[in-house]
C-alpha positions as CSV (number, residue, x, y, z in Angstrom):
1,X,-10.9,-72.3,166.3
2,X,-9.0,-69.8,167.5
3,X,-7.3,-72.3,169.9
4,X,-6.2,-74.8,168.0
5,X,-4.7,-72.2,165.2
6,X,-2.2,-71.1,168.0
7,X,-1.3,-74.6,168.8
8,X,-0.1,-75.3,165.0
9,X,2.5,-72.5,164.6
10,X,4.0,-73.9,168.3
11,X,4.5,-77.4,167.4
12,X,6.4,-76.1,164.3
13,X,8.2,-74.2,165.8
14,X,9.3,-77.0,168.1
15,X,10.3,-79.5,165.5
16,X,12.3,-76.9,164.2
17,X,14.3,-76.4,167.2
18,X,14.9,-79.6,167.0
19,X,16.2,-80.5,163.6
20,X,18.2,-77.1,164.0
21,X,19.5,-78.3,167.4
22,X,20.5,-82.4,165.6
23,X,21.9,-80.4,162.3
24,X,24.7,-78.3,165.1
25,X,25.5,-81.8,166.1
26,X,25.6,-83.2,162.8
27,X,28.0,-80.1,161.7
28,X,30.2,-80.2,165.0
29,X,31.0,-84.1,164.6
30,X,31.7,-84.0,160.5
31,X,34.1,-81.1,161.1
32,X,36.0,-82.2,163.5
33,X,36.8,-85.0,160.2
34,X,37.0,-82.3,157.9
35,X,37.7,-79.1,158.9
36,X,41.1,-78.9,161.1
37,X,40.6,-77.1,164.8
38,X,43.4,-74.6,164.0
39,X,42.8,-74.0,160.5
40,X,43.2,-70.3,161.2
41,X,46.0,-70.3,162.7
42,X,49.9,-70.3,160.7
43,X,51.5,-73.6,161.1
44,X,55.0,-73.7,162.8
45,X,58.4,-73.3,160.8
46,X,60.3,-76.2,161.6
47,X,63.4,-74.7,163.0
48,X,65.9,-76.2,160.3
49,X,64.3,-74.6,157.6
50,X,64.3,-71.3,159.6
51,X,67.8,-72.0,160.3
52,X,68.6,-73.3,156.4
53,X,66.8,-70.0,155.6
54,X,68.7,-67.8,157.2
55,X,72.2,-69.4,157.1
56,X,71.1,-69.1,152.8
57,X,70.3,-65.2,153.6
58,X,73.3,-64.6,155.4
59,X,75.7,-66.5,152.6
60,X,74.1,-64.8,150.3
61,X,74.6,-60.9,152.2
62,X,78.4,-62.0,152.4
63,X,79.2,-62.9,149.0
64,X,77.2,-59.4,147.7
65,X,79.8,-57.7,150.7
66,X,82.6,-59.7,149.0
67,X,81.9,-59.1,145.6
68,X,81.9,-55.4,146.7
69,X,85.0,-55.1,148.0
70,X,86.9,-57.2,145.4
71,X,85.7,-54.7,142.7
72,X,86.4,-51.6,144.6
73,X,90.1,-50.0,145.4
74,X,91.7,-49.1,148.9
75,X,89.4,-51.7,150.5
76,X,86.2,-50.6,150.0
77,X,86.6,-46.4,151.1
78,X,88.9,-46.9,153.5
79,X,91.5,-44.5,152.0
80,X,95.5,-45.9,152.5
81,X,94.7,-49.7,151.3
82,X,95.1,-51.2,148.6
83,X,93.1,-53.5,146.3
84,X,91.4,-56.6,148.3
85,X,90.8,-58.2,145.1
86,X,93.2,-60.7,145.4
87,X,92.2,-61.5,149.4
88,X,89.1,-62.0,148.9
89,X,88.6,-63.8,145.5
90,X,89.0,-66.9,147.4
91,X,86.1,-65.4,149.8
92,X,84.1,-65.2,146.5
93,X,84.9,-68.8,145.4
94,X,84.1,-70.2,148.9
95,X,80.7,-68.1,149.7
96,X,79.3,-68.8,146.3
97,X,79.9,-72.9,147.1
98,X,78.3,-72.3,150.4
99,X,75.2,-69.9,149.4
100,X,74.6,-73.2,146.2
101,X,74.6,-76.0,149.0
102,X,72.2,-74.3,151.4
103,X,69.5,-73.7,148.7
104,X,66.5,-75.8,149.2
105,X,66.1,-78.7,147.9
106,X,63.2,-78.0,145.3
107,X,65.4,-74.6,144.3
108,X,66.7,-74.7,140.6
109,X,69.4,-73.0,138.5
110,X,66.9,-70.3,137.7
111,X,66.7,-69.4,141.4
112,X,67.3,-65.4,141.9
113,X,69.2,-64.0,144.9
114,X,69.0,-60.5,145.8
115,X,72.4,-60.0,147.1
116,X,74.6,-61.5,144.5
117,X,73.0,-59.6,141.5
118,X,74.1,-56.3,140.6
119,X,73.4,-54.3,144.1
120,X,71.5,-51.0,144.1
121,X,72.9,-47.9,145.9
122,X,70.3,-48.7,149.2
123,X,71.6,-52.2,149.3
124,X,75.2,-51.1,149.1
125,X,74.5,-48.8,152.1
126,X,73.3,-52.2,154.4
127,X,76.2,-54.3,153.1
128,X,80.1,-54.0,154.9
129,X,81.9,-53.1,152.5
130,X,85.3,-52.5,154.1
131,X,87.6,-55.1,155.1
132,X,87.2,-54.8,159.0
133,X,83.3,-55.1,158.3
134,X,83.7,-57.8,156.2
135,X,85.6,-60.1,158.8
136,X,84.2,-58.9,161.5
137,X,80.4,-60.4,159.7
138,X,82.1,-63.5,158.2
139,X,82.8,-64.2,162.0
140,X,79.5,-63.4,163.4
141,X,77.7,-65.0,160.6
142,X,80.4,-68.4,161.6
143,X,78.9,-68.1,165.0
144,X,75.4,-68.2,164.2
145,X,75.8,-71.7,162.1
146,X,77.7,-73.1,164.4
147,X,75.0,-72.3,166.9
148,X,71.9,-73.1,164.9
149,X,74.5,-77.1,163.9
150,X,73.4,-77.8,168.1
151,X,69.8,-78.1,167.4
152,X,69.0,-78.6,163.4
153,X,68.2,-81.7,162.2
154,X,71.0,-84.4,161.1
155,X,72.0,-83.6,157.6
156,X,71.4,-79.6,157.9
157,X,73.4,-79.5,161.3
158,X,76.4,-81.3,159.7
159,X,76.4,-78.7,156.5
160,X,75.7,-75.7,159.4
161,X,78.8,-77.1,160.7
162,X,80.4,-77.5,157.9
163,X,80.2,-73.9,156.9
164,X,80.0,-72.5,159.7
165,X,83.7,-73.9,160.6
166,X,84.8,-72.3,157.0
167,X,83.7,-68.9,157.6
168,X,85.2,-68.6,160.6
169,X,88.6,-70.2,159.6
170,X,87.9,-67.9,156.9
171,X,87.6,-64.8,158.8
172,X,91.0,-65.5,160.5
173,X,92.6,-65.7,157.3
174,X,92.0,-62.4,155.9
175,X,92.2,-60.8,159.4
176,X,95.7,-62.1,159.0
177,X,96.3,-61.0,155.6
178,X,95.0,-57.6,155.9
179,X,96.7,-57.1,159.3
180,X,93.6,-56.4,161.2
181,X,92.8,-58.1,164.9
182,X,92.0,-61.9,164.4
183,X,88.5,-62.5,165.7
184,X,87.9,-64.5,168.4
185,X,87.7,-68.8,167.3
186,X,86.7,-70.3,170.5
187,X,83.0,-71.9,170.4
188,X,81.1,-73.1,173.4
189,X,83.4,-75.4,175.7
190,X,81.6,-78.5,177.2
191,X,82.6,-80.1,180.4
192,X,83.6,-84.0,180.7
193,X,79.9,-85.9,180.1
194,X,78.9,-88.1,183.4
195,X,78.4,-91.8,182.6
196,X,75.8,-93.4,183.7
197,X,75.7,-95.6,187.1
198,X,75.5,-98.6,185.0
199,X,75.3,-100.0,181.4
200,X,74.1,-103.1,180.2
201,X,76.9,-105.4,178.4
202,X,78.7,-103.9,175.7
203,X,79.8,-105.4,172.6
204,X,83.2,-105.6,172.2
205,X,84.4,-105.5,175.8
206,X,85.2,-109.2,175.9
207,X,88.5,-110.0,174.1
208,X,86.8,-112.6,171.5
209,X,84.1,-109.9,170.1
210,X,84.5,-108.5,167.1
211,X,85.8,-104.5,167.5
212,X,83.2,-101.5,167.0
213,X,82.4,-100.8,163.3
214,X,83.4,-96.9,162.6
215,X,81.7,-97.6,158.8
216,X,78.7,-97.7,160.6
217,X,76.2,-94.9,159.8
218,X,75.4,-94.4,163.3
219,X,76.2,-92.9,166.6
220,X,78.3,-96.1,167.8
221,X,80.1,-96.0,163.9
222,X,80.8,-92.2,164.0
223,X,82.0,-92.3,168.0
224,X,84.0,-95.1,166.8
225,X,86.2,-93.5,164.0
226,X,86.3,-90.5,166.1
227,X,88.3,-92.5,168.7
228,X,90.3,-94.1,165.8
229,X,91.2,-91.2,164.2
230,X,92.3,-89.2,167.5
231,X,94.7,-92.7,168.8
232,X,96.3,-92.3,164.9
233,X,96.6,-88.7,165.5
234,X,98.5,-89.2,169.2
235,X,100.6,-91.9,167.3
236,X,101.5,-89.3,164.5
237,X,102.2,-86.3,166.6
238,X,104.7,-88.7,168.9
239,X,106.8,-89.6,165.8
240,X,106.6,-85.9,164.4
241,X,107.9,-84.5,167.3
242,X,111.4,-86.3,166.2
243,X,111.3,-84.9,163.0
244,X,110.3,-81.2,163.2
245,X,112.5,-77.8,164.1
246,X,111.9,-76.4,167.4
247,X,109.2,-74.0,166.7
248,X,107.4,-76.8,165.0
249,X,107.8,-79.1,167.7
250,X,106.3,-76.9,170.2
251,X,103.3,-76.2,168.3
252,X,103.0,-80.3,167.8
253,X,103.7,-80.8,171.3
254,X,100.9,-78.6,172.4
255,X,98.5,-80.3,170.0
256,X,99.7,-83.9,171.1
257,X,98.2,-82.8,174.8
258,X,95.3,-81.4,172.8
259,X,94.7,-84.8,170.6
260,X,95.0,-86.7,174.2
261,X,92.1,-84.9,175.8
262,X,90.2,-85.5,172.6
263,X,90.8,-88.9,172.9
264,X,89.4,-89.1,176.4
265,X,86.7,-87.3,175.7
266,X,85.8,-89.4,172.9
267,X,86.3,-92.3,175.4
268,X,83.9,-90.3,177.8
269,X,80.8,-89.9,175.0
270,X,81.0,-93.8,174.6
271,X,80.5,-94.6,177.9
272,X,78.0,-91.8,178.6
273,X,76.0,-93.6,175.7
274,X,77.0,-96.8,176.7
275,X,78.9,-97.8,173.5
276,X,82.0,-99.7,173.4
277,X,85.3,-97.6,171.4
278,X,87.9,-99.4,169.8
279,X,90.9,-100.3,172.2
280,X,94.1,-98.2,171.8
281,X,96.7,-100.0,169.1
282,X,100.7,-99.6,169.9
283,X,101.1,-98.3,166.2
284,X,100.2,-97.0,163.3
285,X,101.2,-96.8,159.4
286,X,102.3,-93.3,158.3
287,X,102.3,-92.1,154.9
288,X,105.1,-92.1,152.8
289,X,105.8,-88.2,152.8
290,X,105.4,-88.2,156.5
291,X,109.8,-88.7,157.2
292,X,110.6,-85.9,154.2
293,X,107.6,-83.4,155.4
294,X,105.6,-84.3,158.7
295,X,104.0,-81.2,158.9
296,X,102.5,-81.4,155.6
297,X,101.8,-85.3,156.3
298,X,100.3,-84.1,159.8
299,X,98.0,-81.4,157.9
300,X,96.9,-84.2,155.7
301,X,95.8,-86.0,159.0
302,X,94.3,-83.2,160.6
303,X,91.8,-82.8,157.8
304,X,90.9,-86.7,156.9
305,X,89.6,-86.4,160.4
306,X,86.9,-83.9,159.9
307,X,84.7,-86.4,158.5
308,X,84.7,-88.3,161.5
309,X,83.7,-85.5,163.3
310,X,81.6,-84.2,160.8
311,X,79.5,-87.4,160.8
312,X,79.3,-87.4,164.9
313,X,78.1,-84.0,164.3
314,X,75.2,-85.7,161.9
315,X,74.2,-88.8,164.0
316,X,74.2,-87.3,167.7
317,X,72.4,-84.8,169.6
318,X,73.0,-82.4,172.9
319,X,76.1,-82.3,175.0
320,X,77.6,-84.9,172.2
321,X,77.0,-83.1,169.2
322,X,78.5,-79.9,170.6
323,X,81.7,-81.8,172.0
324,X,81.5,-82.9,167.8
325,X,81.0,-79.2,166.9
326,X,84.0,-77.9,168.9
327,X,86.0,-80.7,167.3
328,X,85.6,-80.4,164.2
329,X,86.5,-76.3,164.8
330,X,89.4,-77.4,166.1
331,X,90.8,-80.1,163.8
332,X,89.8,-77.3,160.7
333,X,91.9,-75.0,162.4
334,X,95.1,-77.3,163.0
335,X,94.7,-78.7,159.4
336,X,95.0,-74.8,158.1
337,X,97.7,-73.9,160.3
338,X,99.6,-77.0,158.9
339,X,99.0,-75.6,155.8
340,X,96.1,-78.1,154.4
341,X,93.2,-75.9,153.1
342,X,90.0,-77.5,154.3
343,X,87.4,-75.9,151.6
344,X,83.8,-74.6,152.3
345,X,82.8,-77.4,153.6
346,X,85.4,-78.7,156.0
347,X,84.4,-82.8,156.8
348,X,82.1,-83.2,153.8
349,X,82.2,-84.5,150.1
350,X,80.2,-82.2,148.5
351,X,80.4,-82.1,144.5
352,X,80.0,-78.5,143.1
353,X,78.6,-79.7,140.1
354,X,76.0,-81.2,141.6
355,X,74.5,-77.8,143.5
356,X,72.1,-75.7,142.3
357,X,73.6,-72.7,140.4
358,X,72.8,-68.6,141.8
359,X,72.0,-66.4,139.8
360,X,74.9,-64.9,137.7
361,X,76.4,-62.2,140.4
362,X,77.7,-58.9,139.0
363,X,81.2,-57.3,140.2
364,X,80.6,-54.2,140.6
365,X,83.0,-51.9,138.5
């Protein structure tokens, strides 16, 4: 009796094993349906967001700086200037634009922003608020976008770009009006791209196919009416330099050069990519205004070429888009020393009515 009592409990004991043992299984194949591996663990910012973020933070950080120094007298406690109100309104104006288009999406008028309401005395300590500061973080802040434009996704890095271009153009501007050194406006240079050994046939190279498309919303369309707009520009700067005084002419002469090298490094980006450009034309049709005022008429120029570059910027990637980053620097900065204001957003249509408003910032008195 005794025996077969201590036999029972075993074979219990077994079974159980067992049905413990086929319920792990059961458990370890269902959650591997419903219970992600990594469920602990944070999933990765995508880095345009991180980059949207922060360009958003550091827009916002400016304008509170600006909004600062516009209220305050001799430049923000720098005794001996006077009022930057005037200066930097436009700073203001442009900032506020820019902060509005880098809000997310889903963000609506109701949104708050730290730095553009009324500041409190710690926040005032963190912010520049003298003129020096204040171009010397417009520039830095350029640099950044420009930097995070090379690797963000399409849309963002043309808007990176985009403002990125216009705070550093703006940074110049009130260096210049406030007598203070200019800050440095070179971004990264690229080398010539290497074409590839060999390409297969591209449209357009025989003399009965149709020309490339540049309304094309792709990288073929945007290299396309980057070519065509550089070959108008060379055409434009020839005639001009018949037509402006001598100081002009040497500043259009050293842009002509500068407009030829684009044009071969436009050239160069097709055939590293394999894509056909449009074939150089003998001539052009100049505006109107262009006999009575070329430099305004090539200032016009200057900036209806932005979008070409801005949209290269958009629809290419690597050594390309930062070829199309540096351009589009460098056609802002002609436009504006031709006198042609290129906005907040230099290269893109953006309608202020349609952003998403801040919250209502408040000068300070």
């Amino acid at each position: 009796m005794n025996h077969k009592t201590a036999e029972k409990p075993r074979s219990h004991g077994w079974m159980r094993a067992l049905l413990v043992a086929l319920l792990a299984v059961l458990v370890v194949g269902v959650g591997t349906v419903l219970v992600p591996r990594d469920a602990g663990k944070p999933q990765a910012v995508p880095f345009s967001d991180t980059a949207r973020a922060e360009a958003l933070s550091a827009s916002e950080t400016l304008l509170g700086s600006a909004l600062l120094l516009e209220g305050t007298t001799p430049g923000g406690a720098t005794a001996g200037e006077t009022s930057a109100g005037n200066d930097v309104a436009d700073t203001v104006m442009l900032l506020t634009s820019q902060a509005e288009a880098l809000l997310p999406p889903s963000s609506s008028s109701t949104s708050s922003a730290p730095s553009t309401a009324s500041p409190s005395p710690a926040s005032k300590q963190d912010r520049p608020t003298t003129r020096a500061t204040l171009v010397s973080s417009l520039s830095s802040s350029a640099f950044r976008r420009l930097a995070d434009a090379a690797n963000a996704d399409g849309g963002l890095a043309r808007l990176l770009a985009a403002v990125g271009t216009s705070q550093l153009l703006e940074s110049s501007r009130l260096a210049t009006a406030w007598g203070l050194p200019v800050p440095e406006t070179t971004v990264v240079t690229t080398t010539a791209p290497t074409a590839p050994t060999s390409c297969p046939a591209l449209p357009g190279a025989s003399a009965t196919a149709s020309p490339p498309d540049s309304t094309r919303a792709d990288l073929a369309g945007a290299l396309a009416a980057v070519v065509s707009s550089e070959q108008e520009a060379i055409y434009a700067y020839q005639v001009a330099l018949t037509k402006l005084d001598t100081k002009e002419s040497a500043t259009a002469a050293t842009w002509l050069d500068r407009h030829q090298e684009l044009l071969r490094g436009a050239e160069a980006q097709g055939r590293l990519h394999c894509i056909a450009t449009p074939p150089r034309e003998a001539g052009y049709r100049l505006p109107d205004s262009f006999a009575a005022k070329p430099g305004a008429a090539l200032g016009s120029m200057e900036a209806s070429s932005l979008t070409a570059y801005a949209d290269l910027v958009a629809l290419s990637e690597g050594q390309t888009r930062q070829w199309a980053i540096n351009g589009l620097v460098d056609a802002a900065k002609r436009s504006q020393a031709w006198g042609t204001p290129v906005g907040p957003f230099p290269g893109l249509l953006i309608d202020k009515a349609s952003l998403p408003s801040l919250a209502s910032p408040t000068r300070s008195p």
